[in-house]
Residue, then its C-alpha position, 0 to 999 in steps of 0.5 A: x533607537x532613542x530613549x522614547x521609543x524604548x519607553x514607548x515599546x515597552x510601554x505598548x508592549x505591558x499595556x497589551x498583556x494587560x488589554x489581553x487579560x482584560x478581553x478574556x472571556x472568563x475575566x469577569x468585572x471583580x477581576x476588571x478593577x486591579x487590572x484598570x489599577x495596574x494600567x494608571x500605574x502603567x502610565x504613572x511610570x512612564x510620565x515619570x521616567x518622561x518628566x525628568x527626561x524633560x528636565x524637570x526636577x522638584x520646583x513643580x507637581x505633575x498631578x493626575x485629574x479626572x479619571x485618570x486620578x482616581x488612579x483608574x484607567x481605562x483601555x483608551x481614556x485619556x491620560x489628564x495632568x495636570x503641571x503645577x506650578x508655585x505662584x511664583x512662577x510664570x510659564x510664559x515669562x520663563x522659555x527654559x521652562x516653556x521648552x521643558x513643557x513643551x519636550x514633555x508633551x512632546x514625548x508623552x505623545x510620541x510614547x503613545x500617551x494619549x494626554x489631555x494636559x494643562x499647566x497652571x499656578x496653584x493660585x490659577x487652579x483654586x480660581x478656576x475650580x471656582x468658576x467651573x465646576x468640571x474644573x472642581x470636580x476634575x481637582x477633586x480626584x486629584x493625585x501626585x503622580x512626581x514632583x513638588x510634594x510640598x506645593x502639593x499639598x498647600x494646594x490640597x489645603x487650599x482646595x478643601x477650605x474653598x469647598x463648599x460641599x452643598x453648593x458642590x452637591x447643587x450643581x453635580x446634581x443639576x447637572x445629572x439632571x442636565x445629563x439624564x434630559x440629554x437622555x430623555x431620562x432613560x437608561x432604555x435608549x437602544x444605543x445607550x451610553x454606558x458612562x454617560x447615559x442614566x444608570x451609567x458609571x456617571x451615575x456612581x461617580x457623582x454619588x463618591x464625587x458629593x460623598x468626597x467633598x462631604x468628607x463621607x470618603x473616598x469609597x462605597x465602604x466607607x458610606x457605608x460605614x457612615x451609616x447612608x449605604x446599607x451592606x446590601x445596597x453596597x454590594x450590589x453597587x459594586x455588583x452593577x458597577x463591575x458590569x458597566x466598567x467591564x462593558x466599557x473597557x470591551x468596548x474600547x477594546x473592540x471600538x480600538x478608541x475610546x467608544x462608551x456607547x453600545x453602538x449596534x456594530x459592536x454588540x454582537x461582538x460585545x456579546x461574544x466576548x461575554x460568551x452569550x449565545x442565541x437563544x430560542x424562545x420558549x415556543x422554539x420560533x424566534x430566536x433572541x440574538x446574543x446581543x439582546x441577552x447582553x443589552x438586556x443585562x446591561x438594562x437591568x444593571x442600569x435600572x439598579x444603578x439609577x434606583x441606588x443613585x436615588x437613594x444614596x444622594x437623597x440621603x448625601x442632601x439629607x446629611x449635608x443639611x443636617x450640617x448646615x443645621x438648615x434641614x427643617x423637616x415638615x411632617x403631614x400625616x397622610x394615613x397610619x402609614x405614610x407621611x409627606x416629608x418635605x414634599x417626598x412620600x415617607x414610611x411610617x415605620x421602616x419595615x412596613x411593607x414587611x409587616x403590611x405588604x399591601x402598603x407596596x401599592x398603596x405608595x403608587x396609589x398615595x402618591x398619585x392622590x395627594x397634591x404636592x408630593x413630588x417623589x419618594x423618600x430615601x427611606x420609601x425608596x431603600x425599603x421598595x429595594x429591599x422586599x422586592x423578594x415579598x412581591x411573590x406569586x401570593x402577592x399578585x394573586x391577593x385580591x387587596x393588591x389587584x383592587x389597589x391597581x386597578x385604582x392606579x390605572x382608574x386615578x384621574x390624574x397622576x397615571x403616567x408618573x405613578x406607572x413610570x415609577x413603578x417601574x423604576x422600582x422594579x414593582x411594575x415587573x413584580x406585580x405585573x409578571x408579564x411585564x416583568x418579561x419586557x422590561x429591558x427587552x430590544x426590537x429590531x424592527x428599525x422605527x422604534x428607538x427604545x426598549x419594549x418597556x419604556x415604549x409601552x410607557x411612552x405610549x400611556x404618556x402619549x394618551x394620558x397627555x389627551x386628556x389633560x388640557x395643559x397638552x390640547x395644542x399638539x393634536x386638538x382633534x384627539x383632544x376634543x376626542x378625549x374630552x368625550x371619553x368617559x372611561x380613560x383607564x380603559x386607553x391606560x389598560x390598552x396601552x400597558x398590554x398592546x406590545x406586552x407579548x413583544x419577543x416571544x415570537x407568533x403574532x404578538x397582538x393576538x398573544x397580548x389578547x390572551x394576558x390582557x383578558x387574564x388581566x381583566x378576569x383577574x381585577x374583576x373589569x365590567x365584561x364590556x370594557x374587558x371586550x373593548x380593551x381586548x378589542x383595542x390589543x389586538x387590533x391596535x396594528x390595524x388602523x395605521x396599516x389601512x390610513x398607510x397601505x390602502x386607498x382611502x378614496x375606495x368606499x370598499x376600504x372604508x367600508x371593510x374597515x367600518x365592518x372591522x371596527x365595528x361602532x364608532x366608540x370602538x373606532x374612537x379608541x382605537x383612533x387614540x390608541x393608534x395616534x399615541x402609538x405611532x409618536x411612542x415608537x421614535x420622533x422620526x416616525x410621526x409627521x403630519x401627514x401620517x396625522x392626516x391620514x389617519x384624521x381622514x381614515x377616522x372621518x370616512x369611518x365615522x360617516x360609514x358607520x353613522x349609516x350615510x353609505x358613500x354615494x360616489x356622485x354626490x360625493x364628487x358634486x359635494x367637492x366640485x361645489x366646495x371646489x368652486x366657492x374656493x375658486x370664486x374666492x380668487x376670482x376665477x372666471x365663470x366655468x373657467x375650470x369646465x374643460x380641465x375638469x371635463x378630461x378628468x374622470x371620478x377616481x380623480x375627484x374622490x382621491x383629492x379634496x375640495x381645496x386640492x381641486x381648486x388649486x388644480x384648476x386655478x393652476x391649469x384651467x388656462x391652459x387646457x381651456x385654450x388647448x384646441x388651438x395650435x400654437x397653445x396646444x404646441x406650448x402645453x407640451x412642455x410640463x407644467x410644475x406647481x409648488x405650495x407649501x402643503x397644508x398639512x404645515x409640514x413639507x411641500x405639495x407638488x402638482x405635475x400636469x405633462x404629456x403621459x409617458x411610461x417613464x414620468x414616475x421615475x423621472x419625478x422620483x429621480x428628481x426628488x431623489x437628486x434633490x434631496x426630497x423624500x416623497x410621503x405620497x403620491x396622488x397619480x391620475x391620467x387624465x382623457x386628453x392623455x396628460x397625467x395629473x400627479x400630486x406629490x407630498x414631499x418633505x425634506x431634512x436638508x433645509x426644512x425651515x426654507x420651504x418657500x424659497x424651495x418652491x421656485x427651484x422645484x418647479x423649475x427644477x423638476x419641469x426640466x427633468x420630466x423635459x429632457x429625454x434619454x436614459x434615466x439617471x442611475x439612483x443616487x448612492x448613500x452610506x447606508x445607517x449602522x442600523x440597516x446595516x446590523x439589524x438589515x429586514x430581508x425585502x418582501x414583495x407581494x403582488x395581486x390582482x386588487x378585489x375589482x380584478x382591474x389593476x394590481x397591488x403592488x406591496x414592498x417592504x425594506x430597509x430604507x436607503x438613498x434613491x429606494x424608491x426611484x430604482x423602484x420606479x425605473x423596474x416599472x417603467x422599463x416594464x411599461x407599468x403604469x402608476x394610479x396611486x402610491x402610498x408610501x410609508x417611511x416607518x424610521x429606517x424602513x419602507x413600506x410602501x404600496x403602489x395601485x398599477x396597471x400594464x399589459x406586462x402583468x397579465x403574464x405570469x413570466x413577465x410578473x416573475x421577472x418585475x418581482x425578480x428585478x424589484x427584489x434585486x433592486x431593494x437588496x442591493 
């Protein structure tokens, strides 16, 4: 055995007994820190014992960087050096030298060290901190591991005479802000990163990084000490930072790499480590998995993070100006308690809210009032931190501080930073118990991708922004909507409560009904806004289910909806609600066409409620008229589109709209028009296959004109299936000659920006497959995501006679996954169902799709049991 792999075995073997101490269960984050010490040292020891096996004596310094040299070192980070050489020295004109580094490194892999080396002159290095600022702050926790002690600490001398601690302050500082919009500035992302993320270790680290340049120290005491930290700000650092630390060593255990990311397939074993356990809501009908109890610690340990964060660099800028003798201070009275202090809100008088605890909301009320006031002072901010025990009972019960809230949500400007910030500084879940219950709170429901808290706030952001005109171009028609609104505040109250009753288990819109009345009694809302606001809680799930699930082209759907509304102010804000909601929840929930159905629901409602009753015939003569001009525009021949529209029947011109129509017959009227002659009628046979680009703006539409058969639908999916389109909807109509007529919107991910030279390969393409006979395809299999996979929904089928008693609706709910809907499609045709609509509804990683069939098939109640039983097998497998 040689000498390295005696090193190495007895490197892995005291590096295991570490990891195990640091898997125990009862091991806790104070025990954590001696444990990453004794690790460093761990590698210390055999880098050194490596470095003169190498042949290296004292000419040159190995320096730990980084982590690494803050003399830390977690279970699967790596181990950075850095080999000084003097000026002097060249590696690359040196080969006895270039051997030694290159035995070094060698052995250091072969050991089991996982290193990330680099190898320069001290000249070198002094440069490169100058160009790079990781290079900079990599140096600046700098540590001679062996070496040449003396070359070390010129380069120390060095270092610290080019730094200049405000220009490093700058750019650490525009860089967390890079980082934290990398994030979308929230630590309450479901798959956070705990060293990366806002509120992560990251957070902390910068704050000793500036501290350190500053010549403040080297640790949490020692700012303290200097006065910027206060004992209990420094206790609950170390507090939060022994949480996120004991996190990340765990989960580079479990990862067996290095993973800083609370990644959905290791937190429930994460949990486990941490010893959580499922816990049961208090009315005992939903359970709270192990891994919402930790994530839910790990917010709120996030939360403090980003808050401390805050405070501490404030006053770090402060200080470093006052070095500089460049802080000119610009005090504005704003009242007898707050000044704007260079453009931040500041306290008159430090124990202010102690003294006048209704000046706590008075901050929010402030800052959204005054023109120029970006933010909170350090000393606002240390001082919300701090009496967060005087937001009592007493406190929300005073009807001083209900009066200043209900101000908050009625200030015409502001709404959304002013809520946001609450909530940063823990005074939202103070004052709003409530909310307070949410904050931190996960959904597994597969299409939202934040927190409770931070969804509810996407949402208020979403309908604030229809109001101001700055955001009229991302969706003018709820713009234009807003514009007539006279009571905003009404959509703000809607928004903070609509998901307020989320993991309690029961029907949360009904349970959010019951607080946000409570609400409205407790801050005196007119009873006529209280009834709306009410109104928008629990039925904000409505809308988007009607535009999603049923056919709009049934006047009984509209007219069931319109009875459900009830008025057309109630209809608008339920309109806005619903809109914002959607694009709250993920970006790859909200698309154009889920805009259009929506738009299409609220138009159809707004003429039923306006008393014009739909008038099937006249509807159908209003589009072929609109049709017609469309036709005439392209020079179509006079009663060109008569015989294709002679084989087609009402429901065909209610589901399609004037320009669909039109493109229909300019596509197909020169075909069926000629159909009773022989040698046409023979070429017809073969499928017809239209492409566009649809006039949503988003995706393709695709129009399918062949011969009916059972197995169309499947053979269509399966294509698109194949070809790597999604299918958002699907208009199916068989026409009286016996040809179906499909329209399709599809959309796909693969290459989104070349839908043009899409169109030819899908019509060729897909008319060839509906061609070929013989057995279907088997589905296309895909890896399925690691949020099926660990938060998988238990498929749900429901099939029913419609209200007319004259076909079936057929309703499907399941994780989505590669070829879903084609397997669905293939069951149908082997039970030679027909196909009349499909909705269908891809809600992030979930399906809930809706199909309007017929088939002798299910006038049988075994043969029905059997659909069911294979569709079920189908969505499970």
């Amino acid at each position: 055995m040689t000498d390295v792999s005696v090193l190495r075995d007895k490197y892995r073997q005291e590096k295991q007994a570490l990891w195990a101490s640091i898997s125990d269960s009862a091991a806790n984050g104070r025990r954590l820190k001696p444990t990453l010490v004794r690790l460093a040292k761990l590698a210390d020891k055999l880098l050194i014992d490596l470095w003169y096996k190498a042949g290296f004596e004292q000419g040159e310094a190995l320096i730990a960087v980084g982590g690494y040299g803050r003399g830390e070192l977690f279970p699967s980070s790596d181990v950075d050096v850095l080999v000084m050489l003097p000026d002097s020295v060249i590696a690359e004109d040196s080969p006895e030298l270039k051997t030694k580094l290159e035995i070094f490194i060698g052995s250091c892999w072969d050991s089991g060290l996982e290193i990330g080396s680099s190898v320069r002159t001290l000249s070198d290095c002094i440069e490169e901190s100058e160009k790079d600022i990781t290079v900079k702050t990599s140096l600046l926790e700098s540590r001679l591991i062996t070496g040449n002690q003396k070359l070390y600490k010129q380069f120390q001398k060095r270092y610290q005479d080019a730094m200049d601690p405000h220009a490093f302050f700058v750019a650490k500082t525009l860089e967390l802000n890079q980082r934290h919009n990398k994030f979308e500035n929230t630590p309450y992302s479901l798959e956070p990163n705990c060293k990366e993320s806002p509120g992560g270790l990251r957070d902390l680290q910068i704050i000793l990084w500036v501290s350190r340049a500053a010549g403040l120290g080297r640790t949490w005491d020692d700012l303290a000490a200097k006065g910027l930290a206060t004992p209990l700000e420094i206790k609950q650092i170390k507090r939060n930072e022994a949480v996120l630390s004991l996190i990340r060593a765990r989960l580079h255990l479990l990862a067996k790499r290095r993973e800083d990311r609370l990644v959905f397939d290791l937190q429930h074993a994460l949990a486990e480590t941490f010893g959580y356990k499922a816990k049961s809501t208090p009315d005992g009908k939903h359970k709270q998995r192990a891994s919402e109890v930790l994530m839910r610690q790990y917010y709120w340990a996030a939360k403090a993070v980003t808050q401390l964060n805050q405070i501490l660099l404030l006053n770090i800028e402060e200080y470093l100006q006052a070095q500089r003798g460049d802080l000119q201070i610009e005090l504005r009275k704003l009242n007898a308690n707050f000044y704007e202090k260079n453009g931040l809100l500041e306290l008159a008088q430090d124990d202010l809210y102690q003294k006048h605890p209704h000046a706590i909301l008075e901050t929010f009320l402030l800052y959204q009032q005054t023109q120029g006031v970006k933010g909170l002072s350090a000393k606002t901010l240390r001082a919300l931190y701090n009496v967060r025990g005087v937001m009592d009972a007493k406190f929300r019960r005073d009807p001083v501080n209900r009066a200043t809230f209900l101000k908050i949500l009625q200030e015409s400007q502001g709404i959304t930073h002013s809520l946001r910030l609450m909530n940063q500084t823990s005074v939202l879940g103070r004052y709003l118990w409530v909310f307070r219950n949410i904050v931190g709170q996960m959904q597994h429901d597969l299409f939202h991708v934040y927190t409770v808290d931070q969804h509810i706030l996407m949402v208020l952001r979403n309908v604030r922004r229809f109001f101001i005109a700055d955001h009229a171009h991302e969706y003018p028609f709820c713009s234009q909507l807003a514009a007539g609104w006279d009571k905003p505040y009404i959509l703000f109250t809607a928004a903070l409560f609509h998901d307020i009753a989320k993991g309690r288990g029961g029907d949360h819109s009904q349970l959010g009904v019951l607080e946000v009345k409570r609400f409205c009694r407790q801050h005196c809302i007119e009873t006529k806004d209280a009834q709306l606001i009410a109104f928008l809680v629990r039925e904000h799930l409505t809308m988007s289910h009607v535009a999603q699930k049923e056919d709009l082209s049934d006047p009984d759907v509209i007219a069931a909806f319109a009875k459900r509304v009830g008025n057309e102010r109630q209809l608008t804000a339920l309109y806005l609600l619903t809109v914002a909601d959607i694009r709250g929840t993920s970006p790859k929930v909200w698309n154009a066409w889920k805009g259009k159905l929506l738009e299409d629901l609220y138009k159809f409602t707004l003429r039923m409620l306006g008393g014009r009753a739909p008038d099937a015939n006249a509807e159908v003569e209003s589009r072929k008229r609109d049709a017609l001009v469309e036709l005439a525009r392209h020079s179509e021949p006079h009663d060109g589109q008569k015989a294709l529209w002679d084989t087609l029947d009402i429901g065909y011109f209610m589901r399609h709209d004037a320009s669909e129509i039109a493109w229909h017959a300019r596509q197909l009227s020169r075909y069926v028009s000629k159909a009773d002659r022989p040698s046409v009628a023979t070429m017809t046979r073969k499928s017809i296959v239209r492409a566009r680009i649809s006039p949503i703006g988003e995706g393709l539409q695709v129009l399918v004109y062949a011969e009916d058969q059972t197995d169309l639908f499947a053979r269509i999916c399966g294509y698109f299936d194949q070809a790597g389109f999604s299918i958002l909807d699907a208009k199916i109509h068989t026409a009286k000659n016996g040809y179906a007529l499909d329209t399709f919107q599809v959309v796909t991910s693969l290459l989104p920006e070349h839908y043009r030279e899409l169109m030819t390969m899908v019509e060729s393409g897909l008319s060839v497959t509906i061609d070929q006979k013989g057995e279907l395809p088997p589905p296309t299999k895909g890896r399925v995501s690691r949020r099926v996979k660990n938060f998988p929904i238990a498929p749900r089928i429901s099939l029913h006679p419609d209200e007319k008693a004259q076909s079936w609706l057929l309703a499907i709910s399941a994780s989505d996954k590669m070829g879903l809907l084609y397997s669905v499609a293939t069951v149908l045709a082997k039970h030679s169902i027909s196909l009349k609509l499909a909705k269908i509804s891809t809600l992030g990683e979930r399906v809930e799709d809706s199909f309007l069939i017929e088939g002798s098939a299910l006038q049988h109640n075994r043969e029905q049991i059997e659909i069911e039983t294979e569709l079920l097998q189908v969505l499970q497998s």
